[in-house]
C-alpha positions as CSV (number, residue, x, y, z in Angstrom):
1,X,-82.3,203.8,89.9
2,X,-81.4,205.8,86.6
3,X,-82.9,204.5,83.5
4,X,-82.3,207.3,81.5
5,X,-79.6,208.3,78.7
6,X,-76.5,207.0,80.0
7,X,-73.1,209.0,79.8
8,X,-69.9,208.0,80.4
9,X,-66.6,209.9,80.4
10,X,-64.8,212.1,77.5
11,X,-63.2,210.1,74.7
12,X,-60.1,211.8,73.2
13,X,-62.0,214.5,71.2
14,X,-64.1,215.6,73.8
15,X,-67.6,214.2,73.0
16,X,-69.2,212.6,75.9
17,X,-68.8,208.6,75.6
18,X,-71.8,206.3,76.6
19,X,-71.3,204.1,79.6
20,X,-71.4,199.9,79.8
21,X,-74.7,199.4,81.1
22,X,-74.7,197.6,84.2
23,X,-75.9,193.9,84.2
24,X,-77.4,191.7,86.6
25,X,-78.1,188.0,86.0
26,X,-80.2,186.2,88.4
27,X,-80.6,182.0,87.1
28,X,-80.5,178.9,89.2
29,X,-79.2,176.9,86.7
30,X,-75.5,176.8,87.1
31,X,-75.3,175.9,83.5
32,X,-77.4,178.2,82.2
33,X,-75.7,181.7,84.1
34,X,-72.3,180.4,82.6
35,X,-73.6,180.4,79.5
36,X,-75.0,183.7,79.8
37,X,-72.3,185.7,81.1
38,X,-69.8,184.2,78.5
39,X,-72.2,185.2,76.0
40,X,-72.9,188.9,77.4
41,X,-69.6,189.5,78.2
42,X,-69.1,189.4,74.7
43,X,-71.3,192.4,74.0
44,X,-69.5,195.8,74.2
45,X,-71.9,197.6,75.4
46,X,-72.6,195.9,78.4
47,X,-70.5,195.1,81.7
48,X,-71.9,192.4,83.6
49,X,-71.3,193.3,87.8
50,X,-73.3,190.3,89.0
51,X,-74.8,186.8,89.2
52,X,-77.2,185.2,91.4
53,X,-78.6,182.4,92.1
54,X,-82.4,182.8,93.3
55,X,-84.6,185.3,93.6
56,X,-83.9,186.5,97.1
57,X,-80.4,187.3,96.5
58,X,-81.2,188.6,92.9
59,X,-83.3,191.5,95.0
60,X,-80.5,192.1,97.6
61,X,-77.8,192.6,94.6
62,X,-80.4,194.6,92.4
63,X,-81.0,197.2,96.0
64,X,-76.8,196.9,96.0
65,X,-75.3,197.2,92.5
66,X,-78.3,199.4,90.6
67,X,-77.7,197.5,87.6
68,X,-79.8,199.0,84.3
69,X,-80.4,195.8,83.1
70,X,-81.2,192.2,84.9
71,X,-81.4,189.1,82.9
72,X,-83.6,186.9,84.8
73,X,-85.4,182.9,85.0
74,X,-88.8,183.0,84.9
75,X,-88.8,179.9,86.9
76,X,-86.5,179.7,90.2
77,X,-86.7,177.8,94.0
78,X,-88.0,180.0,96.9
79,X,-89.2,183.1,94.9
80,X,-89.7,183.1,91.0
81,X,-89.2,186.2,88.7
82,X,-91.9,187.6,88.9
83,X,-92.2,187.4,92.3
84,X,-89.1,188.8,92.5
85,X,-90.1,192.0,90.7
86,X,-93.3,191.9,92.9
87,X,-90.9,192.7,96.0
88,X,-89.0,195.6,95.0
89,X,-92.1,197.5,93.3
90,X,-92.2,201.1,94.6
91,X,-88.9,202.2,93.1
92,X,-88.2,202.7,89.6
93,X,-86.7,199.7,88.8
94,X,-84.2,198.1,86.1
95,X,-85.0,196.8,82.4
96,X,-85.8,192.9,82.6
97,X,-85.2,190.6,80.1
98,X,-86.9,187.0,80.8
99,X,-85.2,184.3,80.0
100,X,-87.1,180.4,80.6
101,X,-88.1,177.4,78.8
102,X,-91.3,178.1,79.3
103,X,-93.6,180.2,76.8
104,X,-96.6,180.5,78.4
105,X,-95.6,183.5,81.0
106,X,-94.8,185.7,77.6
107,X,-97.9,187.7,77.9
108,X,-97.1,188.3,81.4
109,X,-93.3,189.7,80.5
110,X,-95.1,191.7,78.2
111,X,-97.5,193.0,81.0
112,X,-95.5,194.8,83.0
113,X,-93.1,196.2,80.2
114,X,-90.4,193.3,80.0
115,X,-87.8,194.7,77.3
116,X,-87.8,190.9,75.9
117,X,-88.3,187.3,76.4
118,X,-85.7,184.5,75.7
119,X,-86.8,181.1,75.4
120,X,-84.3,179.1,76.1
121,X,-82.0,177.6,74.4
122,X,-81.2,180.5,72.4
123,X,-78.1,181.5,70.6
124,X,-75.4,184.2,70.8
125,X,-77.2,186.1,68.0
126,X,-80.9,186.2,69.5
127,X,-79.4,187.6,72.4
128,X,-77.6,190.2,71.0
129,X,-80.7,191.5,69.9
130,X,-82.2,191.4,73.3
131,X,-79.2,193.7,74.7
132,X,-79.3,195.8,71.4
133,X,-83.2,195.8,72.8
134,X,-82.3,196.7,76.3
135,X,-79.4,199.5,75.5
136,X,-82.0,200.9,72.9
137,X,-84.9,201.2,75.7
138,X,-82.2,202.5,78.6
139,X,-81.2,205.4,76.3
140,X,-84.5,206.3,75.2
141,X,-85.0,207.6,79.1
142,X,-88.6,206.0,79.2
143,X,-88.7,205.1,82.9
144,X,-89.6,201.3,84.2
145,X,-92.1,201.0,87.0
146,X,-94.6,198.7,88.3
147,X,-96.6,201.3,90.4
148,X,-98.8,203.7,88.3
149,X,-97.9,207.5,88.3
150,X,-100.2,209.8,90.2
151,X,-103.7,210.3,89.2
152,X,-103.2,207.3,86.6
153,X,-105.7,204.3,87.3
154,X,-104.2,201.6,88.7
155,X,-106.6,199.4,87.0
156,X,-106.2,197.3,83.9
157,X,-107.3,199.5,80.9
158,X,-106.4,196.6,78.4
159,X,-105.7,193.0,78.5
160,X,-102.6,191.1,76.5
161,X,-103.3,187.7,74.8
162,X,-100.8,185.7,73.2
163,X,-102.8,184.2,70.3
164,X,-100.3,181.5,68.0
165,X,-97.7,183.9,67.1
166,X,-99.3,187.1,68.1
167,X,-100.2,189.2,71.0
168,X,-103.9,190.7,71.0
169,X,-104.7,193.8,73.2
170,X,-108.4,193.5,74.4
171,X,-109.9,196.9,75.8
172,X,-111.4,195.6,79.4
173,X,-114.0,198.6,78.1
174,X,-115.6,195.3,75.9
175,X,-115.5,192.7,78.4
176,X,-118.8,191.9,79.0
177,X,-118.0,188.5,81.2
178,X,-115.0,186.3,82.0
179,X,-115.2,182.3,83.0
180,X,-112.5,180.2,84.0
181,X,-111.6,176.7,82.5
182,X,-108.8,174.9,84.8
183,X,-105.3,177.0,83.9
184,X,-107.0,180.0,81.0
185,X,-110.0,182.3,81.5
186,X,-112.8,182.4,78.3
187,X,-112.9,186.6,77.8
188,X,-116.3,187.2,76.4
189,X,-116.7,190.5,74.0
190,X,-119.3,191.5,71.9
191,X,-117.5,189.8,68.9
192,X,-116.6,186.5,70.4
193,X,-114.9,185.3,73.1
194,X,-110.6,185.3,73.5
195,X,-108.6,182.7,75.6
196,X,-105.9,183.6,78.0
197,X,-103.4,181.7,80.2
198,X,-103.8,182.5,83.9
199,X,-106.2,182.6,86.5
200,X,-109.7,184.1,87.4
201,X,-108.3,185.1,90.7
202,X,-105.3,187.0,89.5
203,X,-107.3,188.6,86.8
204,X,-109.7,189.8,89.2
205,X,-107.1,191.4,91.0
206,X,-106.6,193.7,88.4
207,X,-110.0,194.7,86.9
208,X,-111.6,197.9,88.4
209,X,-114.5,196.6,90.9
210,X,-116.6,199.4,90.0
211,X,-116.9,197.9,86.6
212,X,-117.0,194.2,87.6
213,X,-118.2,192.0,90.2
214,X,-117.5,188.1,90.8
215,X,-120.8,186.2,90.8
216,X,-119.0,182.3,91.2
217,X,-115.8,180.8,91.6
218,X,-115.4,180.6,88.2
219,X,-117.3,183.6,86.9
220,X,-116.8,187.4,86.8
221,X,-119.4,189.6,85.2
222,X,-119.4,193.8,83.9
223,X,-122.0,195.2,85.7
224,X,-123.4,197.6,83.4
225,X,-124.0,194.0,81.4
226,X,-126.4,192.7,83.7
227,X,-130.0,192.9,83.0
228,X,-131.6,190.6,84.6
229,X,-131.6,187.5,86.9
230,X,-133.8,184.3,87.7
231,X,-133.4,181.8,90.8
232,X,-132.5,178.2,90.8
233,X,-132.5,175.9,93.4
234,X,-130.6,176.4,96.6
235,X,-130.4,180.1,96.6
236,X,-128.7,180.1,93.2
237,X,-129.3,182.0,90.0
238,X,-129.3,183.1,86.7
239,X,-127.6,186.3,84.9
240,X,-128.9,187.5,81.9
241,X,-126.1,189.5,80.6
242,X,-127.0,192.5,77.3
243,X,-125.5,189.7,74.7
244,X,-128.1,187.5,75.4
245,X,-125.4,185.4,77.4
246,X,-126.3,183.4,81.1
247,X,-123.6,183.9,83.8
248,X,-124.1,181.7,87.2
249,X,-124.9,183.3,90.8
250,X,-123.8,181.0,93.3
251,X,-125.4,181.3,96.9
252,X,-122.0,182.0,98.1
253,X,-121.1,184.8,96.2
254,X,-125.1,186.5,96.7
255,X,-124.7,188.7,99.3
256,X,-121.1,190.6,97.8
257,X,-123.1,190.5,94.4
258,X,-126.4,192.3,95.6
259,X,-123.9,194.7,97.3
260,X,-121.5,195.7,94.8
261,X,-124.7,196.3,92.0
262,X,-126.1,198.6,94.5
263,X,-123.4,201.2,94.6
């Protein structure tokens, strides 16, 4: 799928003319996708080809029509945005612009290179700006995956926090431990901690395990940060982490720890 510079036939003296880029809109709300396609078919330099209604057709149409751009809920029946994104990964893919009542899945957007994030309701002006966005990032010929390039790390190199009104970028080079508290993990670093929206398991996911290693349900630890450890009861323990912080070892996560420290 081409999300480069985008040209278009000769206008009268010539020059090459840029194309309508192609638009996708996938919303359950029936409301809601009027409302958006009378307000993008307003913008000139887009041509919307296609609406759906939930995720699953939204990948069938994106695999059909190639559109450049896809305007698409955050929240949907069956198989949400994200997830929706999650199933055609592998191919370069097009320019997504979120649009959801919701706030909290910002920093996620963000994550995997979302060209903007309307929260709804928004107006025929903000989204003008999120096409001007859109066109501005399809003819800059900066291509859209979610799968790294060869030889790049697949890992998280850097973590995005939405903190009030901005977003923080914390190295995962100064994590020294993570907990979870019910829907955000606590990001210790040397100079404090940071608080993020979403869960231990999906964070886990994406942090190298050479670097880390889960010690409880609720706690992940850097290695290199451990320096010591004392038992509790029941075949549980104590980390002493470099900061002078104490991380739990539950018995149930022993075994995996002693193992992953040792290579």
């Amino acid at each position: 799928m081409q999300n480069g510079s985008k040209l278009g036939a000769k206008g009268q003296n010539g020059a090459l003319t840029a194309a309508p880029a192609r638009v996708l809109i996938v919303e359950d709300e029936e409301h809601s996708r009027r409302y958006l396609r009378e307000l993008l078919e307003d913008e000139s330099q887009i041509e919307v080809v296609g609406e759906s209604a939930d995720g699953i057709q939204g990948i069938q149409q994106i695999r059909e029509l190639s559109p450049d751009i896809v305007f698409v809920d955050v929240q949907m029946p069956g198989l949400d945005g994200f997830g929706m994104i999650e199933q055609i990964a592998g191919t370069q893919l097009p320019l997504f612009v979120f649009v959801t009542g919701y706030s909290e899945y910002a920093v996620k957007a963000f994550e995997i290179e979302a060209v903007d994030y309307l929260s709804k309701p928004f107006d025929k002006e903000r989204l003008s700006l999120s096409v001007e966005r859109a066109v501005r990032r399809l003819n800059s010929a900066i291509p859209i995956s979610v799968v790294p390039n060869a030889g790049e790390s697949p890992w998280l190199s850097r973590i995005s926090i939405r903190d009030d009104e901005r977003i923080l970028f914390v190295p995962v080079d100064e994590i020294i431990w993570i907990e979870a508290a019910n829907k955000y993990v606590v990001i210790h670093v040397p100079n404090g901690t940071h608080i993020s929206r979403q869960t231990i398991q999906s964070l886990e996911d994406k942090l190298d395990p050479k670097q880390f290693v889960r010690t409880h349900r609720s706690t992940i630890v850097r290695k290199d940060a451990v320096r010591g450890m004392h038992p509790l009861f029941h075949g549980d323990y104590i980390i002493r982490l470099g900061n002078g912080d104490e991380a739990p070892l539950s018995r149930s996560f022993r075994e995996s720890f002693f193992r992953e420290m040792s290579r």
